[in-house]
C-alpha positions as CSV (number, residue, x, y, z in Angstrom):
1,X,-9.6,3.0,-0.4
2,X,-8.6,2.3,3.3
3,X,-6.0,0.7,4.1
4,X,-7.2,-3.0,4.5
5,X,-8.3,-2.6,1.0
6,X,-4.6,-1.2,-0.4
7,X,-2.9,-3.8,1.7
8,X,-5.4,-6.7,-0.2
9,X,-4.7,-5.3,-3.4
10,X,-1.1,-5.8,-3.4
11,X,-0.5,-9.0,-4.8
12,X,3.2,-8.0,-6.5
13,X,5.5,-5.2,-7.2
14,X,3.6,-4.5,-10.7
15,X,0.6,-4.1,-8.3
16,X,2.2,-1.7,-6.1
17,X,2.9,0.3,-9.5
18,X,-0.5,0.5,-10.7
19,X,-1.5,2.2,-7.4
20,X,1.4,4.7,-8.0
21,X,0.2,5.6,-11.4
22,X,-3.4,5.4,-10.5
23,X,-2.1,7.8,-6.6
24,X,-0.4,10.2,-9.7
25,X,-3.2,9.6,-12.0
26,X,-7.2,10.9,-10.9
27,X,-8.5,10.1,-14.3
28,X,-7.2,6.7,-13.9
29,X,-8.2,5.9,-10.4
30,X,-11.9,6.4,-12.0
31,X,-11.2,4.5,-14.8
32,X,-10.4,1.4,-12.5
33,X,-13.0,2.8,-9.9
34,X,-10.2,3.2,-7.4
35,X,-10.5,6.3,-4.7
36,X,-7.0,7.0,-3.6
37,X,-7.3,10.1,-1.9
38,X,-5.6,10.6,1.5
39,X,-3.0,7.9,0.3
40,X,0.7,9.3,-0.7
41,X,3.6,7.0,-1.4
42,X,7.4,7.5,-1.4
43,X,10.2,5.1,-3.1
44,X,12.2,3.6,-0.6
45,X,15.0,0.9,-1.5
46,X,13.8,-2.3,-2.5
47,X,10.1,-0.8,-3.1
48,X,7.2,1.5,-1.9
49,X,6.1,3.2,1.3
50,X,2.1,4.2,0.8
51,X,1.0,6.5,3.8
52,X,-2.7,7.0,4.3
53,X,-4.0,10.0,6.5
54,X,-7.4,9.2,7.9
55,X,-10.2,12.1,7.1
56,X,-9.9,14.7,9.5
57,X,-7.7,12.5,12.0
58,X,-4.1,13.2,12.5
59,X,-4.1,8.9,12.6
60,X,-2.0,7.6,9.6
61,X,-1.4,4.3,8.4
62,X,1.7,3.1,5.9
63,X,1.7,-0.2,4.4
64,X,5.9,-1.5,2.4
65,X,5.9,-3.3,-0.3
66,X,9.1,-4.4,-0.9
67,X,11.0,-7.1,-2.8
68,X,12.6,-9.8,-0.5
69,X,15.3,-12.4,-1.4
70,X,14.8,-15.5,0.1
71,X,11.2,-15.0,1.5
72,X,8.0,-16.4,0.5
73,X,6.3,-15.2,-2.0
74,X,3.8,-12.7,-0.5
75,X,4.9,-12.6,3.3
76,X,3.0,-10.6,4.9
77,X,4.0,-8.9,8.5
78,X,1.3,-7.6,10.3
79,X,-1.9,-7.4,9.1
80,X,-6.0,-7.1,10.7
81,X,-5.1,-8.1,13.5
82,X,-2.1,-6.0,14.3
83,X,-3.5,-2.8,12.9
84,X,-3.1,-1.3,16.3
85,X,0.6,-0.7,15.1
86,X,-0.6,1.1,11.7
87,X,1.8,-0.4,9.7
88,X,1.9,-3.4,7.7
89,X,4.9,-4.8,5.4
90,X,4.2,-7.2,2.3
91,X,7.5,-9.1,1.1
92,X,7.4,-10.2,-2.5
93,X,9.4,-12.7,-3.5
């Protein structure tokens, strides 16, 4: 899954913990046809930091999802057009 993909997925919080289950999980990324490899996440406060490490590249990418109070739902910073910076940030309401 590459990053654009991940970051499209993530419609909520109980999104961003089916990828961790399904990151944990290999039998359950092929049950839901999902290929996670390269991607690693890590709990941070509020939410999840996914990392992706591009196939033999030392170019990584990290996407945050992370619960916001007082945003709109689904804010997204970043995004296509900014993936220059390698990092995008989803805010979930």
């Amino acid at each position: 899954m590459t990053p654009e993909q991940l970051l499209a997925s993530l419609n909520d919080l109980s999104s961003a913990a089916d990828l961790i289950e399904a990151i944990d999980n290999p039998v359950l990324q092929d049950q839901r046809g999902w290929d996670l490899s390269g991607w690693r996440y890590r709990m941070v406060p509020w939410g999840v930091s996914f990392r992706y490490r591009e196939p033999n590249s030392e170019q990584s990418s990290e996407i945050l999802a992370l619960m916001a109070f007082d945003a709109p739902p689904a804010l997204l910073l970043g995004g296509p057009e900014r993936w220059n910076q390698r990092l995008a940030v989803r805010l979930f309401g």
